[in-house]
SEMI-753519 format. One record per residue (C-alpha): residue in one letter; residue number from 1; x, y, z. Coordinates in steps of 0.25 Angstrom, whole numbers. Each point is the difference from the previous one (the first is absolute). Layout:
# residues N
+-----+-----+-------+-------+-------+
| res |   n |    px |    py |    pz |
+-----+-----+-------+-------+-------+
|   A | NUM |     X |     Y |     Z |
...
+-----+-----+-------+-------+-------+
//
This chain:
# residues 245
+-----+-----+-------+-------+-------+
| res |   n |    px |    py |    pz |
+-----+-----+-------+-------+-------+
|   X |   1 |   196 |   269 |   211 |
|   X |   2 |     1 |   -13 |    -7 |
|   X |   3 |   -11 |    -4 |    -8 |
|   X |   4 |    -5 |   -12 |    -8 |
|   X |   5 |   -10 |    -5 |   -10 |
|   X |   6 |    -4 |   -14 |     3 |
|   X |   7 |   -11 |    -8 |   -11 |
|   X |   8 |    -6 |   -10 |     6 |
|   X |   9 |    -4 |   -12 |   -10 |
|   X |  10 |   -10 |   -11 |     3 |
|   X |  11 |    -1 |    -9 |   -13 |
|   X |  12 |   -16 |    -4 |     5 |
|   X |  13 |    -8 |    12 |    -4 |
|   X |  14 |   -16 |    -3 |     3 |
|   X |  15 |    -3 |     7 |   -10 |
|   X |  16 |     9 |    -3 |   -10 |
|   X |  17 |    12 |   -12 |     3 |
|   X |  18 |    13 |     4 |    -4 |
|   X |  19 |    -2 |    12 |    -6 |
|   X |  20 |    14 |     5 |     4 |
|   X |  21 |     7 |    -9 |    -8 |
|   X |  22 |   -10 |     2 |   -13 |
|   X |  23 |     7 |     6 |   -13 |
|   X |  24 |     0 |    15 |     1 |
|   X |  25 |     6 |     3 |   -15 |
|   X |  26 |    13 |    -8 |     3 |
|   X |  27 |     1 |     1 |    14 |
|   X |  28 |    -9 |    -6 |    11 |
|   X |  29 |    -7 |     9 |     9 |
|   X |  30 |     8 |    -2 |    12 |
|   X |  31 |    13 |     4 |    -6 |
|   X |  32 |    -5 |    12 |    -8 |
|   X |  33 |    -5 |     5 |    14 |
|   X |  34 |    12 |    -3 |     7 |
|   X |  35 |    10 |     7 |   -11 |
|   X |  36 |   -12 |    12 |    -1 |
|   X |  37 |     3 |     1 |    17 |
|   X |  38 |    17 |    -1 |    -2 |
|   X |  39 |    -1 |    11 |   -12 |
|   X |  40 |    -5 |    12 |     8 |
|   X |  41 |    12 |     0 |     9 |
|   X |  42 |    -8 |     4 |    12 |
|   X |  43 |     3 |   -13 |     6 |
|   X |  44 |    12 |    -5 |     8 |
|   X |  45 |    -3 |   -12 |    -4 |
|   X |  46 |   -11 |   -10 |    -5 |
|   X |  47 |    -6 |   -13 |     3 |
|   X |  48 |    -9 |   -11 |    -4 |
|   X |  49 |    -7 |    -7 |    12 |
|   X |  50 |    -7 |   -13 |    -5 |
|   X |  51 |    -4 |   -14 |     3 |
|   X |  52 |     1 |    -5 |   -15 |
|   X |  53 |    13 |    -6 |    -4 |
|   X |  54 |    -4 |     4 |   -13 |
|   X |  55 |     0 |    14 |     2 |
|   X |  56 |    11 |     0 |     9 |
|   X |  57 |     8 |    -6 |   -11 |
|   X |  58 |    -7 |     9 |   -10 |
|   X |  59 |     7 |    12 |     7 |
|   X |  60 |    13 |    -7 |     3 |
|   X |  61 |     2 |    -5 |   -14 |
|   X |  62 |    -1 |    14 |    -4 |
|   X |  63 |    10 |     8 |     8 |
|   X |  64 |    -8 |     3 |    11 |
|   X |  65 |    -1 |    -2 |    16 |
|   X |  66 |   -14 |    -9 |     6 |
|   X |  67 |    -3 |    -4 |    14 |
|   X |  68 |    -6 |   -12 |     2 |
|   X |  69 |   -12 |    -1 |    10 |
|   X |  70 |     2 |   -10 |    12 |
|   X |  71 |   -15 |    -1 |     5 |
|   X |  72 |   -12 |     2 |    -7 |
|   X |  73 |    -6 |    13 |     1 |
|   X |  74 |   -15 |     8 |    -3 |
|   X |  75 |     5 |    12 |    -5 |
|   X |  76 |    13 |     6 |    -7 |
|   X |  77 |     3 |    10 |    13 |
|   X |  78 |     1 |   -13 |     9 |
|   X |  79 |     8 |    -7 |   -13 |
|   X |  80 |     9 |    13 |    -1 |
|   X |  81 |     3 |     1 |    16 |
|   X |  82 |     4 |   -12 |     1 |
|   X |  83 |    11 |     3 |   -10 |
|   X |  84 |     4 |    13 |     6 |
|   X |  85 |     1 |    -3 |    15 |
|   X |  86 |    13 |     0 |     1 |
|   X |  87 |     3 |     8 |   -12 |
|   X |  88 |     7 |    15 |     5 |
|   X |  89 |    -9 |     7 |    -6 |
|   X |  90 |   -10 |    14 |     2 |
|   X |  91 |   -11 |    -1 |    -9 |
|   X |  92 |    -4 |   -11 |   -10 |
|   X |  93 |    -8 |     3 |   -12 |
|   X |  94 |   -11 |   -10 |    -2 |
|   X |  95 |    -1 |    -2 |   -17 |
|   X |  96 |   -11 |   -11 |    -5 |
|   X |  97 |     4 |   -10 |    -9 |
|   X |  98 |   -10 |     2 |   -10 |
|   X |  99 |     2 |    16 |     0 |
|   X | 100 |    12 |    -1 |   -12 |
|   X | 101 |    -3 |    14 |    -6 |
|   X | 102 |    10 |     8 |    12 |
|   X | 103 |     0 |    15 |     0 |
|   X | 104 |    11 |     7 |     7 |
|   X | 105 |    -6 |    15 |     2 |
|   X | 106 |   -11 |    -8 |     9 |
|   X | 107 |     9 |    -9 |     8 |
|   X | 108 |     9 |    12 |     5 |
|   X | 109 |   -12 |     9 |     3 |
|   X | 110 |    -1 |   -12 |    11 |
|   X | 111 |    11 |    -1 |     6 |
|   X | 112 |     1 |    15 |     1 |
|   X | 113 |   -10 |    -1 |    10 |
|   X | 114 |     8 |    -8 |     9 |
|   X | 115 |    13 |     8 |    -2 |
|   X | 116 |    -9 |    14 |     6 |
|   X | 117 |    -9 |    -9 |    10 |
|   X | 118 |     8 |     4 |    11 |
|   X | 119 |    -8 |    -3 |    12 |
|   X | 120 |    -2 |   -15 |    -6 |
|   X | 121 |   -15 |     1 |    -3 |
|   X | 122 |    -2 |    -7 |   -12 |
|   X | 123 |     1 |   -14 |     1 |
|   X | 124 |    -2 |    -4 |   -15 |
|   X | 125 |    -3 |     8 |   -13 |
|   X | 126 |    -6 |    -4 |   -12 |
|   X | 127 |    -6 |     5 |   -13 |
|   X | 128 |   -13 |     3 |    -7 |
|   X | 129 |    -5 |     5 |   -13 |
|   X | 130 |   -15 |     6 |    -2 |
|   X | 131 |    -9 |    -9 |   -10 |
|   X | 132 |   -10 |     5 |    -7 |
|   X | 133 |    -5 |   -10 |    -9 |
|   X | 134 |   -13 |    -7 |     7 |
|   X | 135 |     6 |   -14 |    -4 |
|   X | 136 |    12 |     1 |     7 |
|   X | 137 |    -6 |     6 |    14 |
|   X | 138 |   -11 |   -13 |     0 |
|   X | 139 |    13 |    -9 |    -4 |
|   X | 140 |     1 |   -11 |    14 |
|   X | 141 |    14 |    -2 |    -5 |
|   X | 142 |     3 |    16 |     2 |
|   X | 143 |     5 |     2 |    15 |
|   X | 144 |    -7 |    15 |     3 |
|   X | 145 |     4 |     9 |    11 |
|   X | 146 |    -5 |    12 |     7 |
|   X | 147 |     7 |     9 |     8 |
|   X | 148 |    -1 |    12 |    12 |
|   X | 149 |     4 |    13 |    -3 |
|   X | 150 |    13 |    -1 |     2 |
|   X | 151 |     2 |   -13 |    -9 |
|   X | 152 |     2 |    -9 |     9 |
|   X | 153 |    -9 |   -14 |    -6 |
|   X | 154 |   -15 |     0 |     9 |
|   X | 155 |    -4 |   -14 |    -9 |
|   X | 156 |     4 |    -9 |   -11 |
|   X | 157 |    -9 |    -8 |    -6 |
|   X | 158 |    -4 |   -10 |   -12 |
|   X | 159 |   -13 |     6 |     0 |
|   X | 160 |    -2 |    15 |    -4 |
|   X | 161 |     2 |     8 |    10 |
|   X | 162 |    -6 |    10 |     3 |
|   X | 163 |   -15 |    -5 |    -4 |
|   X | 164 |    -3 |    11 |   -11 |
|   X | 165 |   -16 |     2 |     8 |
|   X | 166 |     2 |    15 |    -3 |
|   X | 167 |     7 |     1 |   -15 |
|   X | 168 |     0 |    15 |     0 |
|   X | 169 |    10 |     2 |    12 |
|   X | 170 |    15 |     1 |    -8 |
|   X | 171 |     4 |   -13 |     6 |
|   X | 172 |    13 |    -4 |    -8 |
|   X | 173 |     3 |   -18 |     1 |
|   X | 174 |    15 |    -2 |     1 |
|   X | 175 |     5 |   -14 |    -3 |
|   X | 176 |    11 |    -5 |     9 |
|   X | 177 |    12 |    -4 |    -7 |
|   X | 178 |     9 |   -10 |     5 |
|   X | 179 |    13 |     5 |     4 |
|   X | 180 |     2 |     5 |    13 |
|   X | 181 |    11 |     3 |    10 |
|   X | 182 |     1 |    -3 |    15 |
|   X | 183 |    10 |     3 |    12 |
|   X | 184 |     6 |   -13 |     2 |
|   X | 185 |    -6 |    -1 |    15 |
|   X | 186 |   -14 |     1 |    -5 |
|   X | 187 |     2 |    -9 |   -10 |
|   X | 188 |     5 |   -10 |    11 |
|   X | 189 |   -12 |     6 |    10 |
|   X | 190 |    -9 |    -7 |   -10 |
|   X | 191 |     8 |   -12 |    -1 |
|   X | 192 |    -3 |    -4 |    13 |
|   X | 193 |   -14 |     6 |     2 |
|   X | 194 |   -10 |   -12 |    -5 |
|   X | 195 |   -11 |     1 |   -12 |
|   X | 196 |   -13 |     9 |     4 |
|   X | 197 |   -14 |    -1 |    -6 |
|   X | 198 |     0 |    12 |    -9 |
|   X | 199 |    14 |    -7 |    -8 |
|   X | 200 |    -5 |   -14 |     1 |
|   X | 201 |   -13 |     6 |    -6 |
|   X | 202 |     5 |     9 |   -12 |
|   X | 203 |    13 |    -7 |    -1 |
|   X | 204 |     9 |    12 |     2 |
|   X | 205 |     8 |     0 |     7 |
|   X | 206 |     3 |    16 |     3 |
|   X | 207 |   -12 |    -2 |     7 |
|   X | 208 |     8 |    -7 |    10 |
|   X | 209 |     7 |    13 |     3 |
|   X | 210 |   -12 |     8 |     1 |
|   X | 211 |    -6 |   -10 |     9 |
|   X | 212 |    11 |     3 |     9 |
|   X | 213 |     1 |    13 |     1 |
|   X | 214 |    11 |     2 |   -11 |
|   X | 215 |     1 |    14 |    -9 |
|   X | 216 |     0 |    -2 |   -15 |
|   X | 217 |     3 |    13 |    -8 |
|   X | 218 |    -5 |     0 |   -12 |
|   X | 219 |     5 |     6 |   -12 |
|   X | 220 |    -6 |     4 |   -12 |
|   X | 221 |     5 |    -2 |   -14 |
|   X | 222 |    -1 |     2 |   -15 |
|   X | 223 |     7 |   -14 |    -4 |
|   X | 224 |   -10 |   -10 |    -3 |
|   X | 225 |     7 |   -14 |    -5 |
|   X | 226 |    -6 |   -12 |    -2 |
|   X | 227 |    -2 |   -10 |    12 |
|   X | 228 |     0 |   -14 |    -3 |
|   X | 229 |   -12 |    -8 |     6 |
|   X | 230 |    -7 |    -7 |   -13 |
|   X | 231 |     4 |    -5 |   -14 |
|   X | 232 |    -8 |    13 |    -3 |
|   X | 233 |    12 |     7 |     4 |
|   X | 234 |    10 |    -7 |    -3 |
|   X | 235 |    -4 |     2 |   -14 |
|   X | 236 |    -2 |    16 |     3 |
|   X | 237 |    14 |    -2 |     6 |
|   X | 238 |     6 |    -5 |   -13 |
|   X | 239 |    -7 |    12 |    -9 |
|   X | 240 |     6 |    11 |     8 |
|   X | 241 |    15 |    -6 |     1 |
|   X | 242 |    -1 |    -2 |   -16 |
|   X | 243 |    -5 |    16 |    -1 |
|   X | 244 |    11 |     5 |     7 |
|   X | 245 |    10 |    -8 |    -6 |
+-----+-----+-------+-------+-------+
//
């Protein structure tokens, strides 16, 4: 099974425009993620998907390999299937951009579900961690996802979900992370299935999958890093890379 981890890079962040080439202590944040990504070793190899000739050149100049994108594209699945079609490949692993702080133990607990999903049911898998800090859950610019019984993603939303009308009921919120890992014939399934309400609504672009009757297998983790969608957290970004160094 030959597995890859593609990045795909898009320099006009809504929220915070070129956050990917901002200064992470040295480093921008688009290379620290792409080296985070080569350094676990799960990977038969890595990419950058972009349509910036800055980053392309940012990874290039520094040793690494990047795409770039020939159309313009809505989301970073449509970006990364475009790079893969003709790419020999099984699974390809979905890692944001702006998620530089990488753990390995997650990532393989991933791909594990593929190598012992033989009856092929799972189409993508993903990860979550439980917030508990009330901040965090009502955060707009934390994607949340609620699951079945059996992990497999029901929702994932902006808002909180689900809407806490009864507090005393156990109900944990997981916040979705970004890295997750598809067969290569769903990903390109959704490449050629056009945008639905839900996804042009919430801007997410998982809910393309669910819309269509995808499974998403969700598995839950320990490892929180540090997603980069504001200033806020580039800064916090910067605090944690200086503790552990």
């Amino acid at each position: 099974m030959k597995i890859i981890a593609v990045i795909p890079a898009r320099y006009a962040s809504t929220r915070f425009p070129a956050k990917l080439l901002q200064d992470l202590v040295g480093k921008t944040v688009i290379l620290r993620t792409y080296e985070a990504a080569k350094n676990t070793n799960l990977f038969d190899d890595v990419f950058v998907v972009t349509d910036s000739i800055l980053i392309y050149d940012e990874i290039i100049s520094n040793g690494g390999k990047a795409i770039m994108s020939i159309k313009e594209h809505e989301s970073g699945s449509d970006r990364i299937a475009e790079a893969v079609e003709n790419l020999d490949v099984d699974i390809v692993v979905n890692v944001q951009g702006d998620e530089p702080f990488i753990n390995k133990e997650p990532l393989a607990k991933v791909l594990e579900v593929f190598r012992n999903d033989y009856d092929k049911k799972v189409d993508l898998a993903s990860l979550m961690v439980e917030m508990t800090n009330e901040e965090d859950i009502q955060n707009p610019n934390i994607v949340k996802v609620v699951t079945d019984q059996s992990g497999f993603a029901l929702y994932f939303s902006r808002s909180v979900i689900p809407y806490p009308r009864e507090v005393n009921v156990g109900v944990r919120y997981m916040k979705h992370i970004g890295i997750y890992a598809f067969r290569k014939e769903s990903l390109l399934a959704f490449y050629r299935l056009p945008m639905k309400s839900l996804e042009a609504t919430e801007k997410l672009e998982q809910l393309r999958y669910l819309e269509y009757g995808k499974r998403i297998k969700m598995l839950e983790t320990a490892h929180i890093g540090v997603g980069i969608d504001t200033p806020e957290d580039l800064e916090k970004a910067r605090k944690l890379i200086k503790s552990l160094s």
